[in-house]
C-alpha positions in Angstrom: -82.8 -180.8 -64.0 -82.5 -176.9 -63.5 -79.3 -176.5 -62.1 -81.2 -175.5 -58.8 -80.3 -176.9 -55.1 -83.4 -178.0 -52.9 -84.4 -177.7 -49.4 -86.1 -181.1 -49.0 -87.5 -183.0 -45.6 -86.1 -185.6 -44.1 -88.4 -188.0 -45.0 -87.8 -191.4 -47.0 -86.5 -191.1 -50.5 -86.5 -187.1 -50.2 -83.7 -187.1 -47.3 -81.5 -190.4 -48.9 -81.2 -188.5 -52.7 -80.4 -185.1 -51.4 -77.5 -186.5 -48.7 -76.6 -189.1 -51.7 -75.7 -186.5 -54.3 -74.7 -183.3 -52.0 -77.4 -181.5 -54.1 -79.4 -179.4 -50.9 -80.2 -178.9 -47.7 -82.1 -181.7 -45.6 -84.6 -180.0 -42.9 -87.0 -181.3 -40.4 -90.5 -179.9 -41.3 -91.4 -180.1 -37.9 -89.0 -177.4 -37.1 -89.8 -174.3 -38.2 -87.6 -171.7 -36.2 -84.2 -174.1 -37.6 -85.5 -174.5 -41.3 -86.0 -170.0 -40.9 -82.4 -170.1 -39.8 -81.0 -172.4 -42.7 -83.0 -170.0 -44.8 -81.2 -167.2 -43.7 -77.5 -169.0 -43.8 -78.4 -169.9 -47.4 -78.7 -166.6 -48.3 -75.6 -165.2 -45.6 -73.0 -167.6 -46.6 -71.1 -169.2 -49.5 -72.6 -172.3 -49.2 -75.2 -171.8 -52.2 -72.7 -172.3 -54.8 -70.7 -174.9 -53.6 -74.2 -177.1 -53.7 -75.1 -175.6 -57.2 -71.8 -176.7 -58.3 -72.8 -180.7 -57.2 -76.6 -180.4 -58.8 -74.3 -179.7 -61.9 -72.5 -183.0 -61.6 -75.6 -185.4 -60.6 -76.3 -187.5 -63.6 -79.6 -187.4 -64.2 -81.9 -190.1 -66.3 -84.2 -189.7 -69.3 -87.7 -190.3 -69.2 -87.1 -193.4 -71.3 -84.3 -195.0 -68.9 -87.1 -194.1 -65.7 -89.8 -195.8 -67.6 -87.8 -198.9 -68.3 -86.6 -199.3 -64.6 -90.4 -198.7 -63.5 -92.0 -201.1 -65.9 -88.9 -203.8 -64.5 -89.8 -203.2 -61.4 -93.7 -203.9 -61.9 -93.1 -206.9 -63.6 -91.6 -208.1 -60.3 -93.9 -207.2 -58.6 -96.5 -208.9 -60.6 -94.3 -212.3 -60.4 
């Protein structure tokens, strides 16, 4: 909601909304030596504001459209 790219794991939900919307970098959290190198590319390269550029175009939903999709999906559950 910031504007800002993230560096996220590649765990779950965290790996599948990043690749899903371009909006960051994925990295294994098991690796540190590669996630100090993407670190450095971030900063070397002109990769930062292509991905700033796609966080701009994700649409993102209110608080009231989340809260409606979570109580849905409750009520399923509950079913």
């Amino acid at each position: 909601s910031c504007g800002i790219p993230v560096i996220g794991t590649n765990i779950g939900v965290i790996e599948d909304r990043i690749r899903k919307n371009n909006g960051g970098w994925v990295i294994d959290r098991n690796n540190p030596e590669v996630i100090y190198g993407l670190l450095r590319d971030i900063v070397e390269n002109e990769e930062y504001p292509e991905m700033v550029s796609n966080v701009s175009k994700i649409e993102l939903k209110d608080t009231k459209a989340m809260a409606s999709e979570y109580l849905q999906m409750y009520d399923l559950m509950l079913e």
